[in-house]
ZADO-1210 file (C-alpha; in nm, 4 decimals, padded with zeros to 6 digits):
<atoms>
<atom x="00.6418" y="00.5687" z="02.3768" code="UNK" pos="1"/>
<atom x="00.9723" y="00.4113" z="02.5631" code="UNK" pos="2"/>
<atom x="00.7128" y="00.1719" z="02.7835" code="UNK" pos="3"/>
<atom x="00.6076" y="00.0855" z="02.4492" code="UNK" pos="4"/>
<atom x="00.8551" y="-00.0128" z="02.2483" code="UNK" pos="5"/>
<atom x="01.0539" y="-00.2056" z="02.5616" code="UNK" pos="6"/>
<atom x="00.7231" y="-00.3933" z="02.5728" code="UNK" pos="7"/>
<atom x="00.7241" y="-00.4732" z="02.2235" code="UNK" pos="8"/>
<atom x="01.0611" y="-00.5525" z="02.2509" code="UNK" pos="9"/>
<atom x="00.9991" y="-00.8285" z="02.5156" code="UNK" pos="10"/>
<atom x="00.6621" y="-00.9556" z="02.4398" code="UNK" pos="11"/>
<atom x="00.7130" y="-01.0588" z="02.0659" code="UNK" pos="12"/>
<atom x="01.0609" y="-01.2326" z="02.1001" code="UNK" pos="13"/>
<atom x="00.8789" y="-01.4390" z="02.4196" code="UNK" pos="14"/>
<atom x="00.5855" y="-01.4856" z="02.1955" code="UNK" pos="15"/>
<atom x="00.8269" y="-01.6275" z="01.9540" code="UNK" pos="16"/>
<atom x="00.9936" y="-01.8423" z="02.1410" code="UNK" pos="17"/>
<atom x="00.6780" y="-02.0088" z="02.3540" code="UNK" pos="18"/>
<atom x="00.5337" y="-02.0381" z="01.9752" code="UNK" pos="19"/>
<atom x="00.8499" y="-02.2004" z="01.8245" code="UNK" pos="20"/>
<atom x="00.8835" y="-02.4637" z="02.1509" code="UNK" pos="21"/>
<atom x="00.5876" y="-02.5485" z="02.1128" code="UNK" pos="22"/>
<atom x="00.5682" y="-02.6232" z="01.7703" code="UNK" pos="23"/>
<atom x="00.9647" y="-02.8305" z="01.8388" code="UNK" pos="24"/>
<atom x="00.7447" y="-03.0662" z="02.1053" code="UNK" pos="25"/>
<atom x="00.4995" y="-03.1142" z="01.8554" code="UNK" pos="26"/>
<atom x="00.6728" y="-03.1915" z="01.4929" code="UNK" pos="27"/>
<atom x="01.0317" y="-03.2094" z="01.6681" code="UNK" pos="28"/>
<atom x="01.3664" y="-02.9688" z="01.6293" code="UNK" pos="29"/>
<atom x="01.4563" y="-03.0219" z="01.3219" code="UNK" pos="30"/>
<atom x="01.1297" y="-02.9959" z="01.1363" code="UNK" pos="31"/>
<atom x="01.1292" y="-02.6803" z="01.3510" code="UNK" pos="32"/>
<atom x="01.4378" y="-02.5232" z="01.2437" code="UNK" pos="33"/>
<atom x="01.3961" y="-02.6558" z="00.8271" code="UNK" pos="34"/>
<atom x="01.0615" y="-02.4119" z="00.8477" code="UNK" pos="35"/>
<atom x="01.2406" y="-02.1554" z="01.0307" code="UNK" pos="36"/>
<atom x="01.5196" y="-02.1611" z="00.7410" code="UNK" pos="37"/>
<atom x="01.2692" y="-02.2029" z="00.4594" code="UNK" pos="38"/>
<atom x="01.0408" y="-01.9047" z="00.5447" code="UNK" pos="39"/>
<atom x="01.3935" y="-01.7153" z="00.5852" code="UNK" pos="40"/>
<atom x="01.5246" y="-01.8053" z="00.2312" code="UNK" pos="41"/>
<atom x="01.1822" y="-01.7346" z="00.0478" code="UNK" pos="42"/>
<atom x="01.1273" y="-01.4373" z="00.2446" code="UNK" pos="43"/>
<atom x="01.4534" y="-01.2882" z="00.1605" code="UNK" pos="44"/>
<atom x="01.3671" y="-01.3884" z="-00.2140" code="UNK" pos="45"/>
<atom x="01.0634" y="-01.1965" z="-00.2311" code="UNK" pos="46"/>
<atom x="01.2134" y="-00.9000" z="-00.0705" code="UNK" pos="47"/>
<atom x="01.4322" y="-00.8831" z="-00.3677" code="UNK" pos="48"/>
<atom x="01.2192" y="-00.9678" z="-00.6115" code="UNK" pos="49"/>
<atom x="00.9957" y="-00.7146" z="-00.4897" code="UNK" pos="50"/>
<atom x="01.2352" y="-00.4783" z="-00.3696" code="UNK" pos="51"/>
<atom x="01.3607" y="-00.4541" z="-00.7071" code="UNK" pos="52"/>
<atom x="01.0308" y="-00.4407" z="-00.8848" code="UNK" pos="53"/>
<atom x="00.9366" y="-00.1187" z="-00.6655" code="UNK" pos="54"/>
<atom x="01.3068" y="00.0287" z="-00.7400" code="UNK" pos="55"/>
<atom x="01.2490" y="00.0037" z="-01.1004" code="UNK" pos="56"/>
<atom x="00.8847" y="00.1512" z="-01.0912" code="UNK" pos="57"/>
<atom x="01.0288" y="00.4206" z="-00.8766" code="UNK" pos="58"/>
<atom x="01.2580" y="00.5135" z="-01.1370" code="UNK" pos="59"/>
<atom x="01.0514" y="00.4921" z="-01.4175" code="UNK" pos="60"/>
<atom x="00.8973" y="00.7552" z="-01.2147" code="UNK" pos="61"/>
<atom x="01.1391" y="01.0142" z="-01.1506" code="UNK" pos="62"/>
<atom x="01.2348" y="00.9655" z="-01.5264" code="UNK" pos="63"/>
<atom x="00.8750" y="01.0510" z="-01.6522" code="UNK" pos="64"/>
<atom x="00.8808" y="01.3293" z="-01.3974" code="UNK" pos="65"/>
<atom x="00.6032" y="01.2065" z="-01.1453" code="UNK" pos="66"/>
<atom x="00.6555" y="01.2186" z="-00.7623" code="UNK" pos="67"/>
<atom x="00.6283" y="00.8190" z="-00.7139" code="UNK" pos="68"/>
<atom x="00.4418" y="00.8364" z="-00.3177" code="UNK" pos="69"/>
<atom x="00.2827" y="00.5266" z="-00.3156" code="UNK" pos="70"/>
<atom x="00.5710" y="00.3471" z="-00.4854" code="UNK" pos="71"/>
<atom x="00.7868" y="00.4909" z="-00.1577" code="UNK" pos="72"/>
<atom x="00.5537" y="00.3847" z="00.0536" code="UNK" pos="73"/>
<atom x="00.5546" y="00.0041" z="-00.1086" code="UNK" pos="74"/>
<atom x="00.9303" y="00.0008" z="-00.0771" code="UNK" pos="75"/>
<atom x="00.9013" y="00.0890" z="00.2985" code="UNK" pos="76"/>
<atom x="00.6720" y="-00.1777" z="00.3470" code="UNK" pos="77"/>
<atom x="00.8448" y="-00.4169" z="00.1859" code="UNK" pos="78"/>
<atom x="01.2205" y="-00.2951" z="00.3632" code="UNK" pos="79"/>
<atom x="01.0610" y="-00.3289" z="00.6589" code="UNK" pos="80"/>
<atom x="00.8590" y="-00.6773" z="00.5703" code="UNK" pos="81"/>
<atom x="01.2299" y="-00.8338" z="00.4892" code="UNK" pos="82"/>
<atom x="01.3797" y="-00.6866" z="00.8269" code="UNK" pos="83"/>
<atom x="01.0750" y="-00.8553" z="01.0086" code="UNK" pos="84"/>
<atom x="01.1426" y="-01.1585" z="00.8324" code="UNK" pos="85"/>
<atom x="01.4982" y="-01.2078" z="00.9549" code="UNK" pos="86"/>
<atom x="01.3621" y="-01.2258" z="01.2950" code="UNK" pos="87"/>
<atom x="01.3394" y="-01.5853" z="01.3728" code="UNK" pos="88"/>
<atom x="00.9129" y="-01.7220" z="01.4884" code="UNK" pos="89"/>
<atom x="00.6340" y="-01.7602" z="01.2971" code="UNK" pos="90"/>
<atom x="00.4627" y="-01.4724" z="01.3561" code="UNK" pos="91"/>
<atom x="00.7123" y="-01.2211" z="01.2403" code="UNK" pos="92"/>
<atom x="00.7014" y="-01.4254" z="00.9440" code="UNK" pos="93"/>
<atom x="00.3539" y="-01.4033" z="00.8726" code="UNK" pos="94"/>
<atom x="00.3579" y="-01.0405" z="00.9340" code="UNK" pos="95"/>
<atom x="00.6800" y="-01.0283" z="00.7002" code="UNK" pos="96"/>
<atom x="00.5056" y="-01.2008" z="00.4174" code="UNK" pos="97"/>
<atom x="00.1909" y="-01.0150" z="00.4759" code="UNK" pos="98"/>
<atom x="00.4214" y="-00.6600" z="00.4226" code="UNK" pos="99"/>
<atom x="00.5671" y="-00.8356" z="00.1124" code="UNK" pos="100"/>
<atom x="00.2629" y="-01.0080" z="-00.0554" code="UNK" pos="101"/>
<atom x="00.0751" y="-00.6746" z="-00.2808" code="UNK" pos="102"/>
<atom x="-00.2726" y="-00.7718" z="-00.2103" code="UNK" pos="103"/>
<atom x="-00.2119" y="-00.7914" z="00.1595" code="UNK" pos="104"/>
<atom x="00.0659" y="-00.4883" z="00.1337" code="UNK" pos="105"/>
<atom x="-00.2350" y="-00.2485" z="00.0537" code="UNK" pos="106"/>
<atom x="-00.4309" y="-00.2481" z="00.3882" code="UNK" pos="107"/>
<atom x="-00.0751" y="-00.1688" z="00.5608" code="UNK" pos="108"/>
<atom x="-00.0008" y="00.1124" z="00.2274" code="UNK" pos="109"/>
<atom x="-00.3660" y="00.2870" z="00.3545" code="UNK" pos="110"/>
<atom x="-00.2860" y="00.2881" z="00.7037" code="UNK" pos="111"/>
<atom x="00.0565" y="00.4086" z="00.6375" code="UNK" pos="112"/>
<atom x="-00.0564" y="00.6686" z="00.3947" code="UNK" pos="113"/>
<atom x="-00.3198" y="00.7713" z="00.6564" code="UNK" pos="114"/>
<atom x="-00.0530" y="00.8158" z="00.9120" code="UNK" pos="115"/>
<atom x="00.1575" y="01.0276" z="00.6929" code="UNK" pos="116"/>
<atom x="-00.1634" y="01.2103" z="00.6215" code="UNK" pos="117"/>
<atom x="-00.2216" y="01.3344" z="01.0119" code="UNK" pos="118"/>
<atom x="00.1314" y="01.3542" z="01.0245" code="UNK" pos="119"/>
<atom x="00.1422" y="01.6240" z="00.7640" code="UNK" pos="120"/>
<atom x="-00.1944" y="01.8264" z="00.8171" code="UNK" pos="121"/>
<atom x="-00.0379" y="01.8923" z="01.1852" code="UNK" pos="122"/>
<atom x="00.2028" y="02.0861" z="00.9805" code="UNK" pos="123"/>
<atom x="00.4799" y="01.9981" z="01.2422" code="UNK" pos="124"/>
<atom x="00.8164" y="01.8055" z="01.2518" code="UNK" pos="125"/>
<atom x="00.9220" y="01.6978" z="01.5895" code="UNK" pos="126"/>
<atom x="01.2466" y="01.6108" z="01.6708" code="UNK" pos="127"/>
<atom x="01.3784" y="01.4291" z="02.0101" code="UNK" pos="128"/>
<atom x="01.6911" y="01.6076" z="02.2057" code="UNK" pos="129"/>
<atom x="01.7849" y="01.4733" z="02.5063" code="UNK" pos="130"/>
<atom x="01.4648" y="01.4208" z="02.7609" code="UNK" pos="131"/>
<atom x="01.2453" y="01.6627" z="02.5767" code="UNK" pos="132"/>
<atom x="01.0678" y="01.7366" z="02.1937" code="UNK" pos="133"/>
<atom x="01.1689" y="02.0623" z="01.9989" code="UNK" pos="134"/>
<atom x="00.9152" y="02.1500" z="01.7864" code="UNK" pos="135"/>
<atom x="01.1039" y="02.3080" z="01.4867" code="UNK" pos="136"/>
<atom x="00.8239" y="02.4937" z="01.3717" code="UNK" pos="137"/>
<atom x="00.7930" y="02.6965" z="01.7111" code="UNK" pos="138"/>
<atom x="01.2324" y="02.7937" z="01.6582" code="UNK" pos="139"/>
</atoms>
């Protein structure tokens, strides 16, 4: 999982910046940076707009007395789609809008949701200590 993630970790932002260099040589830096800013500012917008939205729906909710699940699930999405949209490059912007956008939200909401799903029929929390997994159901 560690290989992973430091992978992850090195691959996108090089991604990014091979992506973003070439796209300077061919429109020039300052084009470059205005899109960079722009995709920033309207993808911090929509993560508040729909942040908000989902809040709101998640309270109406709790007040009616239903368990809102998906509604959590949307506002995950969308945290995480305005984290990956501070990230300067193009492509963590298009994945940030896609996590924003509801139509496009969905297909990451059912693979989420199926996720969770596996997660809970395993019927077992693991937590990490140290170098090794406790399983908290075996304590």
């Amino acid at each position: 999982m560690f290989a992973k993630l430091l992978l992850l970790f090195i691959s996108v932002p090089l991604i990014e910046v091979l992506i973003l260099i070439q796209l300077g040589s061919r429109f020039g830096f300052w084009p470059t940076i205005f899109v960079v800013i722009i995709t920033g500012i309207f993808g911090a917008y929509l993560a508040k707009l729909y942040g908000l939205s989902i809040w709101y729906k998640i309270q109406d909710d709790l007040q009616a007395g239903r368990m809102p699940a998906d509604k959590l699930v949307d506002g995950l999405l969308i945290l995480i789609g305005g984290v990956v949209l501070l990230t300067p490059g193009l492509l963590t912007d298009i994945l940030g809008f896609l996590l924003l956008i509801p139509y496009s939200r969905n297909f990451f909401k059912r693979i989420a949701k199926s996720k969770f799903q596996s997660m809970s029929e395993q019927q077992t929390t693991i937590f990490w200590q140290g170098r090794e997994y406790t399983n908290i159901d075996e304590q």
